[in-house]
Every structure is written in structure tokens, then in C-alpha cells.
C-alpha positions in Angstrom: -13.2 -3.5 -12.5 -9.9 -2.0 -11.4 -9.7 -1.3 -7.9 -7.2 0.9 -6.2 -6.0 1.8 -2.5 -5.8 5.6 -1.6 -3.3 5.4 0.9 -4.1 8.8 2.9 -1.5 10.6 5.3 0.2 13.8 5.6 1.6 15.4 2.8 5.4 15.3 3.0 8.4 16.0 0.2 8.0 13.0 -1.4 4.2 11.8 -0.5 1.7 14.4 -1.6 -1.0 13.0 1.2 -2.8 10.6 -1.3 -1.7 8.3 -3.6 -3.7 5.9 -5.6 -1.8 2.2 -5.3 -4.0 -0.3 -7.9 -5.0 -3.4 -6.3 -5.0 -5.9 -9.6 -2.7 -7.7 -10.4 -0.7 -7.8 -7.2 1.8 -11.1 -7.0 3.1 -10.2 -3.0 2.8 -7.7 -0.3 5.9 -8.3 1.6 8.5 -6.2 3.9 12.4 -7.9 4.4 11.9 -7.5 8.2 10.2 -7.0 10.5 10.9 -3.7 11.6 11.7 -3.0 7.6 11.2 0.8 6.6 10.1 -0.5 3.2 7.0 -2.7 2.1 7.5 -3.7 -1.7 3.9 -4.0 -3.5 5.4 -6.2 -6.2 3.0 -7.4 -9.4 2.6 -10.4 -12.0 4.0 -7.6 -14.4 7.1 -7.0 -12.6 6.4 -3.7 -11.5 6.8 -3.2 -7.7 4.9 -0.1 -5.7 7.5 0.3 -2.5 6.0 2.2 0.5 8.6 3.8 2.6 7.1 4.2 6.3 8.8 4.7 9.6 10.2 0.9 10.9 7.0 -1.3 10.8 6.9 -3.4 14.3 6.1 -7.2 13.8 5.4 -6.4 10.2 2.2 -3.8 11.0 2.7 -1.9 7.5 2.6 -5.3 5.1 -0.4 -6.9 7.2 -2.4 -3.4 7.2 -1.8 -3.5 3.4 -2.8 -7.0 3.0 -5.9 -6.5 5.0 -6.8 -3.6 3.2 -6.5 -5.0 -0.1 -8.6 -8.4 1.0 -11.4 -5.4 2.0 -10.6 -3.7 -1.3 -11.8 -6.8 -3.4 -14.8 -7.0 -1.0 -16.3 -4.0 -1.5 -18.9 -3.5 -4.5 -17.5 -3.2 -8.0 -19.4 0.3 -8.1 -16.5 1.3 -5.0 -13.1 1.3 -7.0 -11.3 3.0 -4.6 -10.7 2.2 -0.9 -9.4 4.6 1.9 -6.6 3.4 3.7 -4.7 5.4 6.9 -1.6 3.3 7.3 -0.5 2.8 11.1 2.6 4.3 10.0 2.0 7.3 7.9 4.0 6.9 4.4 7.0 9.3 3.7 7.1 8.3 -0.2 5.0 5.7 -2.2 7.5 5.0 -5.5 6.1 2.8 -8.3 8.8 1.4 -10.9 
């Protein structure tokens, strides 16, 4: 079963307030720094999903993300989707 994050915030330009981010197949969560603006989603395929957030303190952003996709897998495989609220709200979620 695929599972997916629905990262949920405030539509702005570039983020229409939802956005589906798939769970399987993720390689690393990580963020440069740790006040980074951008947490990279990268996968074994060698896509990356980047999430573009106001400056992450202590690295909130990439732990939130790596928490929620821990609960993600948790959850029953009848639940495919699972709601996050980032602690800071995304202002574009890019996949390439």
C-alpha cells in the first residue's frame, strides 16, 4: 500500500494549501542546516520532493517530517494518507 503525507497549510503562490508528498520509497529526510529554509525529501529513485518553509530552528521542519512519516507507516493500510501541519507553514513543495 502507497502511503502519502498531506502536508496542509495556507494556500500561497506556489503551495495551493495541500499537497500530497508519497511516503515509499524515501532514501533521507534531511535539511543543510539548521536553520535551512529547505528540507530535501530525497528517494531510492533519485527523485527529491524539496519543502521550502520559513528558517527551520534546530532542524524542526526535517524532524516534524521524519516523525510524521514514522506515524505514516504506523497507521492501518486502510489510512493511505496522513495529515500533517508543519510547524513552519510551507511556501512551495517542488518534486523533481
Amino acid at each position: 500500500m502507497t502511503k502519502f503525507l498531506n502536508l496542509k497549510g495556507t494556500a500561497v503562490t506556489a503551495f495551493s494549501g495541500n499537497q500530497l508528498v508519497a511516503v515509499n520509497g524515501i532514501k533521507t529526510i534531511m535539511a543543510a542546516t539548521a536553520t535551512n529554509v529547505d528540507t530535501l525529501i530525497e528517494y531510492i529513485d533519485g527523485t527529491t520532493t524539496t519543502v521550502k518553509t520559513a528558517a527551520q530552528v534546530g532542524f524542526d521542519v526535517q524532524i516534524q517530517l521524519q516523525d510524521a512519516v514514522k506515524a505514516a507507516l504506523e497507521t492501518s493500510w486502510t489510512n493511505p494518507v496522513y495529515d500533517v501541519v508543519l510547524v513552519k507553514a510551507p511556501v512551495s513543495v517542488i518534486n523533481a
